[in-house]
SEVO-768510 format. One record per residue (C-alpha): x, y, z. Coordinates in steps of 0.05 Angstrom, whole numbers, plus 5000, padded with zeros to 4 digits. Layout:
% residues N
XYZ ...
This chain:
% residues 738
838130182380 839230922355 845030972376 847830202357 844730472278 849131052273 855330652296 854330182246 854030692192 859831112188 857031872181 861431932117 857731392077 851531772103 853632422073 855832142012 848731861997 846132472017 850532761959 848432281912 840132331915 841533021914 845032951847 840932491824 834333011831 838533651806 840233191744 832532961738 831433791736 835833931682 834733331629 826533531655 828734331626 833334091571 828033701543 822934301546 828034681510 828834181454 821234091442 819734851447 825534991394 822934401353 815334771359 817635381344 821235271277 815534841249 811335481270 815335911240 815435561170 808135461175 807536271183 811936441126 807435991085 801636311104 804036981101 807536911033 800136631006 796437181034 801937741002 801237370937 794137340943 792838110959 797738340906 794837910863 787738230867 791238940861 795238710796 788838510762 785739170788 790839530750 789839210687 783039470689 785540210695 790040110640 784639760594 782140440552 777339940520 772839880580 773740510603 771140790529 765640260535 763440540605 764241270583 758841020527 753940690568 754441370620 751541740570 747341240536 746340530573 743540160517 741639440517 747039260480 752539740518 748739430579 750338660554 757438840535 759239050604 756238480640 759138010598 766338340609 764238320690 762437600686 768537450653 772037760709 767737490771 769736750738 776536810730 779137130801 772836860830 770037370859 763337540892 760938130854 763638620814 760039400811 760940000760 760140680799 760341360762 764441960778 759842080841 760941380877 753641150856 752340470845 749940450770 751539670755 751239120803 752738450768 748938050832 742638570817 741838620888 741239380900 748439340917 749639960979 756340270989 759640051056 763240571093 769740201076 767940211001 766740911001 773341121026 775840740984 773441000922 774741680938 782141480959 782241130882 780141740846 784542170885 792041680868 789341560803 790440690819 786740160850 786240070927 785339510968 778639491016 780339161089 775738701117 768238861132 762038671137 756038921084 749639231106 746238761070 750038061093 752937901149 760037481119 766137921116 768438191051 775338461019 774738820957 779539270905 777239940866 780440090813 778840790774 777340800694 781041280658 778841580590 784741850555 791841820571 794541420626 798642150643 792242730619 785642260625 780842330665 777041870717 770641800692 767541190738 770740630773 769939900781 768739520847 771338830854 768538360915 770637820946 767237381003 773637221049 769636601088 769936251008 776836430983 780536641046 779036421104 780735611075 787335871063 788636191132 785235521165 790334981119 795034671172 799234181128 801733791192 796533351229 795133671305 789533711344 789534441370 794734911320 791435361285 793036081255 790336711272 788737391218 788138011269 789138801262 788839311319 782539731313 782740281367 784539941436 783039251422 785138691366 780138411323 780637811301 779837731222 778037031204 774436471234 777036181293 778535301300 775535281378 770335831367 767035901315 762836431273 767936981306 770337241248 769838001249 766638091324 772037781371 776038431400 779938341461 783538951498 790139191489 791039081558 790138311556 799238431550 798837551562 794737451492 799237251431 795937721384 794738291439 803438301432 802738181348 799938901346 803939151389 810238981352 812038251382 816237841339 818237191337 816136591396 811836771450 808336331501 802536581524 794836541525 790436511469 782436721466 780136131508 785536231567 788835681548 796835641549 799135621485 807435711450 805736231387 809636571332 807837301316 809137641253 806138231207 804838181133 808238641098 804239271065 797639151108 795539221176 795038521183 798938041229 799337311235 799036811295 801836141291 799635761354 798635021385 796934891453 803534781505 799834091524 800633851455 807434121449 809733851515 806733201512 813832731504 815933031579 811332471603 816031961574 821732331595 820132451668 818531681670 825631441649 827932001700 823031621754 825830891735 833331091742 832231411809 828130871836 834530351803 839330801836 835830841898 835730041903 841929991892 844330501940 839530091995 842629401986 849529651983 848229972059 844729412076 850528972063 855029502100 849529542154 849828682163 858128562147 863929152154 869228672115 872328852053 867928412006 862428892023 865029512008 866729111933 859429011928 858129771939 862629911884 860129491851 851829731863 856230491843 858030191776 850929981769 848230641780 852830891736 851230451678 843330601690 843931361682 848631241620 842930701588 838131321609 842331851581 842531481513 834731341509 834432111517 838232231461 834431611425 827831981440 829332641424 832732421347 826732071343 821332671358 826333141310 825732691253 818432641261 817433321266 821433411192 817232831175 810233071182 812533771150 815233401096 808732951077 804933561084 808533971036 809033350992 800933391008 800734100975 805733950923 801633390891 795233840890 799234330838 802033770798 794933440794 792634100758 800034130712 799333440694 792533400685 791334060635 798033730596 794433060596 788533470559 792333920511 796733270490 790332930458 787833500429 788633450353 791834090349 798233920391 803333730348 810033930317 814334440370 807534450413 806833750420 814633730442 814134330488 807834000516 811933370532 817533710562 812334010613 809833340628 816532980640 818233610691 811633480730 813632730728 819232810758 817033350815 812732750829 817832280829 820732860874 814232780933 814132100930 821432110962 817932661011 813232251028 816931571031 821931961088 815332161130 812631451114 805831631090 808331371017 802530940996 803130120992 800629520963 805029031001 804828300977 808727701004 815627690968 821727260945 827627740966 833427440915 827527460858 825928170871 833928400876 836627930811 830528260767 834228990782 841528800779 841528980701 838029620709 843429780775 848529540725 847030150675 847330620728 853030530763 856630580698 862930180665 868230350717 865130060774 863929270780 857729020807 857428400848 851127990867 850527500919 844727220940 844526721006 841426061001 834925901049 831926631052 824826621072 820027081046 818227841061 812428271058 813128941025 811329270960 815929050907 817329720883 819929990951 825229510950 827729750881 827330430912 831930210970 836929890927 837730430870 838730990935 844430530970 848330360902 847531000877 850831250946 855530700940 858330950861 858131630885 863131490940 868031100894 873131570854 875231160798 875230500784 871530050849 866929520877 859929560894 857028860928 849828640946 848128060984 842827771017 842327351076 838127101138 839127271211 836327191280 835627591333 834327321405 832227721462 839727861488 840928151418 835428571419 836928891482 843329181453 839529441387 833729841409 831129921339 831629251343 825928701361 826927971369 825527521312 827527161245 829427781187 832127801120 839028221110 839428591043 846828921045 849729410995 858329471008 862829940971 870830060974 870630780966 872131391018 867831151073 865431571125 867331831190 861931831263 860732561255 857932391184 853931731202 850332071260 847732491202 846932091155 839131931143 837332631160 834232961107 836633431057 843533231089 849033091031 857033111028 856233230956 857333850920 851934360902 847834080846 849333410859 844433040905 838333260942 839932951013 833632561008 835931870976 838731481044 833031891077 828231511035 831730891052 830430951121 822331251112 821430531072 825030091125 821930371183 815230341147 816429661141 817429311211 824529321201 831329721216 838029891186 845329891205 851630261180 859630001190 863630521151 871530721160 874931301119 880231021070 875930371075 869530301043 862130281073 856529771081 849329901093 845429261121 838129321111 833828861155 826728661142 821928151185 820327561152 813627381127 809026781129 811326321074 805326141023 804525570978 806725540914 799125520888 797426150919 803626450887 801626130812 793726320824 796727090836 801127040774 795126760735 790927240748 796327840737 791428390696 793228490617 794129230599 789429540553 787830190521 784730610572 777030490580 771431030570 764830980591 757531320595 754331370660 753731940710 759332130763 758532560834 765832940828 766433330895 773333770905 774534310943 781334620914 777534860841 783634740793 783434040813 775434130809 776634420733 781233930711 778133330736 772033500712 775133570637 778732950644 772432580655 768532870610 773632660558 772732000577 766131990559 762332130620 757332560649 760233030704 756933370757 760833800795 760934100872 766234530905 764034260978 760633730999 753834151023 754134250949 754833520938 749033260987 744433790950 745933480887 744232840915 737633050945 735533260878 731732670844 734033010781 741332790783 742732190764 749131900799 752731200790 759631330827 762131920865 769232100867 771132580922 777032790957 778532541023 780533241063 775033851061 773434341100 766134191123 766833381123 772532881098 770832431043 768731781090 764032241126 760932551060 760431821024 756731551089 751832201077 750832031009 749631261018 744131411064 740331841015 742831300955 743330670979 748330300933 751730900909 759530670892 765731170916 773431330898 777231650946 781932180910 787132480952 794132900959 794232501026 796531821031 792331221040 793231241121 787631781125 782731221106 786730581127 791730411178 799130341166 798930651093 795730091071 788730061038 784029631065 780229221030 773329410984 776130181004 778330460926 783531110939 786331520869 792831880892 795032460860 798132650818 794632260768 794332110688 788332060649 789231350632 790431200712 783931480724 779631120672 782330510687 780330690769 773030910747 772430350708 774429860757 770130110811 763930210770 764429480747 766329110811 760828610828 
């Protein structure tokens, strides 16, 4: 029978699918390596920028605490003031300096702040603690009076608490800046696990294990700095040995640079990026586990799985058919099971590229809404102190103008992070059920005036369009991107179209479209006869920051916003462009249930008039960590007519609410803390006040409290940046519902 087998097989078939399932595995091994390479280049880039952000805030912050150091040296006033007190310390000398250190320990918020005397004594501690020298402090101050400036004080720990410290002392010179004399000093304290270590801890992508590390060598070990995400209370007692050569920041101090993959403090494999910060001793670690990182190979290896086993069938029934019939029909059917194969690793090699496209534009995506994330916090504060100074009554004439000015720049940075955030969809949404031709013919003026004179607009809407469900605005935001790309690629005198139609797609369809799933959509197209564009460009085109215009003329993030809204919204989008010809962009969006034209006239009736904003007396909870927002907020609302109470964290806030003295009737907290989010701090608070009412504030988008960026229901979320009349009329609401 052995034999008989081998006769019926001719040994060069044999050899040949020998060949093949060995190509077939040395193929699996290098998509398996390219795709390691394309996720570890991807994790080391968003590490990198992650780094330089945390670097360049640290640098800032250290020279900052030096800058206002030296403006202490150079201030003769204080300096004759302390002479003065030296040799007399009245009461009144006494209350003039702790005033002036109070004024100081507010506005860099700092933890103390200490007047020593030529010796290095201690002769005026603000906290009135019996404040003792550290080591560090003492070198220090004799390193100060020595170079005549202020000098920055590493990390350490105080005798008399345990929480690390920085600090600055800076001398006080009576006289001259070139003959004086150093007749005392000033020591300036800060506690790094308040104003640093939240800093160093800020990730602004979501991930379960990245984290970044603060180390310095001291003697043959690294310490590490700050406090660590997987262990903590660390900060200032973790050393491990020089030796440990496979530990990221082991190779920091050592003078690594750049990617490293490694193991981090719990033995753990991790892919880091080392760096030092310039003028200290200080380096940074940017690290996230390789698990996380390497995640997507699962998919991967299980598309390499499927096209072996396919290939492997199909190399089995062709030799089966060989192994049954020798005739020439067979050896067709082997072909044709070849051509098969062929077509299967082709369909694989494409959903490789798919996936990988896919996991880069993510990638951009979450850095994106996380910048946008950080961006909004500053704007909040801008917009907010301008909101303020604007009704003040002394803000008129060229400061009332100026004051403007500054308010329609912040608008428009916010305008700016809502097209961020709209590419990373985490824009926020209130989608309603929609009439598409409605919602395009009420723009078509407005697209009218931008598109200027020289270019005709056309509008044609299809007959028998069912309805969609989306936020009205996003579809304005869609159409203005497209025609604006469509003027911008007509030179002189063109065409822009939009039309709208209906179109199915059955399960055949869909199978050629992966974006694609099968069902009843509404087409919104936008056509142009300008340039058009060639392949190289439309495999480019919705990534962002990507532009053929000239400097100065585009951001790159219009057609990426187009695509953030669609995608967000069930739906896909397709491009047919030719140079010389013209383009068209064909947007399509699922269709909605229909509703009856009742429910549509009971929404319209009950459409909410505009009126001036409301004020109101009772007493408000407002809990933010970041304390310009705190500041602001708290003005704003006070303005308004309400009582404030203010905490920085939320142990702050639940201590407040434990006190039977504080009277509460809403709280309005931010929805990302350190210690707790916002859900977790309202739940605290509703257990020790039943009853109590909350708005969510936040930078980040409603999908940190709701699913799919869209809030759910009884769940009231403020985003920022916000006016004062946008949060009046949000208090107001919430403390009236019934």
């Amino acid at each position: 029978m052995r034999c008989a087998l081998f006769q019926a097989f001719p040994r060069s078939l044999m050899v040949v699918a020998g060949l093949a399932l060995a190509l077939l595995a040395a193929g699996g091994v290098a998509i398996y390596q390219a795709q390691e390479r394309v996720l570890a280049r991807q994790a080391e880039a968003e590490l990198t920028a992650i780094a330089r952000l945390e670097i360049d805030g640290i640098s800032d912050w250290r020279d900052g605490q030096l800058a206002s150091a030296a403006e202490l040296t150079a201030s003769a006033f204080l300096a004759e003031a302390a002479a003065r007190w030296f040799e007399a310390p009245t009461i009144e000398l006494t209350a003039e300096l702790e005033n002036r250190f109070h004024a100081l320990q507010l506005h860099h918020e700092l933890t103390n702040v200490c007047l020593l005397d030529r010796e290095g004594r201690v002769r005026l501690d603000l906290a009135g603690g019996g404040k003792t020298l550290a080591p560090e402090d003492e070198q220090a101050v004799a390193q100060a009076y020595r170079q005549g400036g202020p000098v920055f004080i590493d990390f350490h720990t105080m005798r008399s608490r345990a929480a690390p410290h920085t600090g600055v002392v800076t001398p006080l010179i009576r006289g001259s800046s070139a003959g004086g004399q150093a007749i005392g000093a000033v020591l300036l304290e800060q506690n790094a696990e308040r104003f640093l270590y939240p800093r160093i801890r800020s990730w602004p992508v979501p991930s379960q294990t990245a984290e970044t590390l603060l180390v310095r060598r001291d003697g043959d070990s690294v310490l590490f700095l700050n406090d660590l995400r997987h262990r903590p209370s660390t900060a200032m007692s973790l050393r491990i040995p020089l030796t440990r050569l496979d530990v990221p920041a082991v190779q920091a101090v050592l003078g690594r640079r750049g990617l490293l993959r490694g193991t981090d403090y719990r033995g753990v494999p991790v892919l880091a990026v080392l760096a030092a910060i310039p003028a200290s001793p200080w380096f940074m670690v940017a690290k996230i586990d390789q698990a996380e990182v390497f995640a997507a190979r699962r998919l991967t290896l299980g598309l390499m799985l499927a096209a072996a086993l396919a290939l492997v069938a199909a190399m089995a029934a062709a030799f089966g058919l060989l192994w049954q019939r020798k005739d020439t029909r067979h050896f067709r059917l082997l072909a044709a099971a070849e051509a098969n194969a062929r077509a299967v690793a082709e369909r694989n090699r494409q959903l490789e590229a798919q996936l990988q496209q896919s996991q880069k534009m993510e990638a951009i995506g979450r850095l994106a809404g996380g910048v946008a994330h950080d961006f909004n916090n500053i704007l909040q504060a801008i917009l907010g102190y301008t909101d303020i100074a604007l009704s003040a009554r002394e803000a008129a004439g060229a400061l009332r103008t100026d004051l403007e000015a500054i308010q329609t720049a912040g608008r428009r940075a916010a305008g700016l992070t809502r097209q961020l955030m709209a590419f990373a969809r985490r824009q926020p949404i209130e989608p309603q059920v929609v009439d598409l031709n409605e919602t395009v013919a009420a723009t078509i003026d407005m697209l009218g005036r931008i598109i200027g004179e020289d270019t005709e607009l056309a509008w044609q809407p299809g007959a028998d369009l069912g309805p969609v469900y989306i936020d009205a605005s996003q579809i304005e935001q869609v159409l203005t991107n497209l025609v604006v790309n469509a003027r911008d690629a007509i030179t002189g005198v063109g065409k822009v179209t939009i039309e709208t139609s209906r179109a199915v797609f059955d399960d055949s369809q869909s199978a050629e479209r992966p974006d694609c799933a099968p069902g009843d959509y509404m087409q919104l197209s936008v056509s142009d006869d300008g340039c058009g564009m060639d392949k190289t460009t439309q495999s480019m085109l919705f990534e962002p920051f990507f532009t053929t215009k000239k400097m100065g003329k585009g951001t790159g993030l219009g057609l990426a916003t187009v695509f953030g809204i669609v995608k967000q919204n069930g739906g896909f989008i397709h491009v047919y462009s030719e140079p010389g010809i013209g383009s068209t962009f064909k947007v399509y969006l699922p269709r909605a249930p229909a509703q009856t034209e009742a429910e549509a006239t009971a929404r319209r009736a009950h459409k909410p008039t505009q009126l001036a904003a409301p004020r109101g007396t009772e007493p408000l909870l407002l809990v933010e960590d970041e304390p310009a927002i705190l500041a602001v907020g708290k003005a704003m609302l006070e303005r308004l007519g309400y009582t404030v109470c203010a905490a920085a964290t939320p142990g702050e806030a639940l201590r407040l609410a434990r006190d039977p003295a504080t009277k509460i009737a809403l709280v309005v907290t931010d929805v990302i803390m350190p210690e707790m989010n916002g859900r977790e701090l309202f739940a605290e608070l509703a257990r020790i006040r039943p009853g109590l009412r909350c708005l969510y504030v936040s930078s980040y988008t409603a999908h940190v409290i709701a699913r799919q960026g869209i809030v759910e229901e009884g769940v009231h979320l403020l985003q920022k940046p916000f006016t004062t009349e946008t949060l009046a009329r949000k208090v107001r609401e919430v403390l009236d519902q019934a």
